[in-house]
C-alpha positions, 0 to 999 in steps of 0.5 A, a space after each residue: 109476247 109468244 112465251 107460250 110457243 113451243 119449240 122443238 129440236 130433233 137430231 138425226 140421220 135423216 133429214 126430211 124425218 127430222 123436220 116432219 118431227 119438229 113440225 109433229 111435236 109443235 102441231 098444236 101450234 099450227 091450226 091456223 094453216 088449217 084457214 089458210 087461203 094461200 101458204 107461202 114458203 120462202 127458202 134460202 137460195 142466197 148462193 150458186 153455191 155451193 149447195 150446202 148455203 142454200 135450203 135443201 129441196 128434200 128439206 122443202 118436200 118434208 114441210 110440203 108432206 107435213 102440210 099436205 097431211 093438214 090441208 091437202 088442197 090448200 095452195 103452196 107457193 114456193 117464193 124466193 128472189 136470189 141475190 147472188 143470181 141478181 149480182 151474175 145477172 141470173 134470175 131466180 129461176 136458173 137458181 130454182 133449175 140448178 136446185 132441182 126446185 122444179 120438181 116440186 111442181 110436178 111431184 105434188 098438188 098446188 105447189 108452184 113456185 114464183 120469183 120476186 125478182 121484178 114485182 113493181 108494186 112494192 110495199 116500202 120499208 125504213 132504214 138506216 143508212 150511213 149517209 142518211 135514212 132511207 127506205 127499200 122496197 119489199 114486194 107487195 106480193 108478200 100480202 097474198 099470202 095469209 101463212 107464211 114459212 121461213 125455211 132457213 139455215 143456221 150460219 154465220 153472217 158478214 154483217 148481222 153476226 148470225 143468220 136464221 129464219 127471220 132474217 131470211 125473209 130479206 129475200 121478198 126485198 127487191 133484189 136491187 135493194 137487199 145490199 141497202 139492209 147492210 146500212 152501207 149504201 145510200 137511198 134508191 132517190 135519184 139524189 139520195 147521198 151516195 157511199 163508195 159502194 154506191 159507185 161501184 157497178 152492182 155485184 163488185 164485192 160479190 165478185 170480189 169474194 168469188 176471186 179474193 181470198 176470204 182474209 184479204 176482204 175480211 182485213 179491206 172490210 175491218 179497215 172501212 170506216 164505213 163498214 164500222 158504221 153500218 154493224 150498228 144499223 143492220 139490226 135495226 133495219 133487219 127489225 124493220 123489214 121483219 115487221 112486214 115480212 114476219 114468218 108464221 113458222 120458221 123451220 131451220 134446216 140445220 143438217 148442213 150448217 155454215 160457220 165462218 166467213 158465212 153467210 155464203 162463204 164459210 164452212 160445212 159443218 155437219 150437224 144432222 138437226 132440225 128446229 121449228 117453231 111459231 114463234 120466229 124469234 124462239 125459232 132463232 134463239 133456238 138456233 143462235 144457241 145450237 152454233 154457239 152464239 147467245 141470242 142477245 149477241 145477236 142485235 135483231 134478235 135481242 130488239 124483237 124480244 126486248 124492245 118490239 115485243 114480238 116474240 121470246 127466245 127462252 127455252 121455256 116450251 122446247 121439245 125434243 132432243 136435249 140442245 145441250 147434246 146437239 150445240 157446237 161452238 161455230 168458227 165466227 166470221 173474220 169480222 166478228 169482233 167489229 159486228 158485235 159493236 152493234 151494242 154502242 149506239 144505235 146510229 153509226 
């Protein structure tokens, strides 16, 4: 277990300062950026917008510098694929455009940026499915990288009850395969079972939550049976693909956070933090508590812990600012009550 990790915590005005602060007060656990061949940063771009849901590119600049400072030729690439663009029809690449992620390219040295949106070589990884276990597929692409960053923000989550930087790596998942972590929608076979969901055209419920009230597919959402099922099995899938995309270091970018109907649709909240940490789940557990929640609320947190052993989310070894001062009880989502039914059993 990683319970000799340190975390850090610092709040502040300004953003790019307080996530070189973490990152300078948990050096001491970053030595093996300094034998890396190749450094992958995987931000969250999960939306078009608005801009608060995704990683900031000043939030990117501030982890490049800090690196740079380590290793000053080492590679760094700047790795996402975008859901919400794939359900428009959009690449990754408008989403980088749109962000100003560009400017990451020409500002400095052997930094590029790369989509997964169309890998075909794919490593696969098992599931839950309300109709049957299956698998999804996650790039292979994933293994040329030899120190990987998980640049998240800390929200409310429709299915998973929180959202940081472990489960931000799905974004290495096919972009067609990523809904399948939900538990909702049956296997990628030609004749695997097939749910509701299955039938309907890619991009239906994203749609949906554009043009819908948030209430309105909340309550469709509480009266599907098979959305009771799947809160049991997102955390076991999250578990899943966690093994083969696990993050080196996870910085959580909390000067924007989200509550509510995240992790798109919520609210701003204003909180001027950061967290870092190389140990991902101490990195999670960290920010679960600063948005109010216990990380053994939160499924996928709680089985890395206690069950996979691979990691630890106590408080032991935090720098920096005092949680106590900086936490905030966030508005959950509208499905709150029924996501935290993960606990019952573990199939649906």
């Amino acid at each position: 277990m990683s319970d000799k990790k340190k975390a850090a915590l610092i709040r502040g005005d300004d953003r790019k300062g307080n996530i070189k602060k973490c990152l300078s007060l948990i050096r001491d656990d970053l030595g093996p950026i300094r034998d890396a061949k190749n450094i992958l940063i995987k931000p969250n771009l999960v939306a078009l917008k608005p801009d608060f849901a995704n990683t900031n590119v000043e939030t990117i600049e501030a982890v490049i510098e800090f690196i740079r400072d380590i290793v000053p030729d080492t590679p760094i690439t700047v790795g996402e694929s975008s859901a919400s663009a794939f359900y428009k029809g959009l690449p990754t690449t408008k989403v980088f455009e749109d962000y100003d992620y560009y400017r990451l390219e020409k500002k400095y040295k052997n930094v590029s940026l790369t989509d997964f949106d169309n890998d075909k070589d794919t490593i696969e990884s098992p599931i839950l499915s309300v109709v049957g276990d299956t698998h999804l597929r996650i790039a292979r692409r994933i293994e040329d990288f030899d120190y990987k960053i998980s640049l998240a923000i800390p929200k409310t989550h429709n299915f998973a009850v929180a959202t940081f930087g472990i489960k931000n790596m799905a974004g290495l998942v096919l972009r067609k395969d990523m809904a399948m972590i939900h538990g909702m929608k049956g296997g990628i076979e030609v004749d695997a079972p097939k749910t509701l969901l299955d039938k309907l055209p890619p991009g239906t419920v994203s749609r949906a939550r554009r043009t819908l009230p948030n209430w309105l597919i909340n309550f469709l959402f509480r009266q599907y049976p098979t959305y009771r099922r799947s809160v049991k099995m997102i955390h076991r899938n999250i578990v899943e693909f966690a093994k083969r995309t696990w993050p080196d270091l996870v910085v959580l970018d909390g000067f924007v956070c989200m509550e509510g109907d995240g992790p798109v649709d919520g609210s701003a909240v204003v909180m001027k933090t950061a967290i870092a940490s190389a140990d991902p789940v101490k990195a999670d557990g960290i920010g679960a508590r600063l948005i109010g929640f216990e990380p053994e609320e939160i499924g996928y947190l709680y089985y890395l812990q206690n069950e996979e052993k691979m990691g630890e989310y106590s408080l032991d070894n935090l720098l920096g600012d005092d949680l106590n001062q900086c936490k905030k009880k966030f508005r959950r989502h509208g499905t709150y009550d029924i996501q935290c039914q993960w606990r019952e059993k573990k199939h649906g």
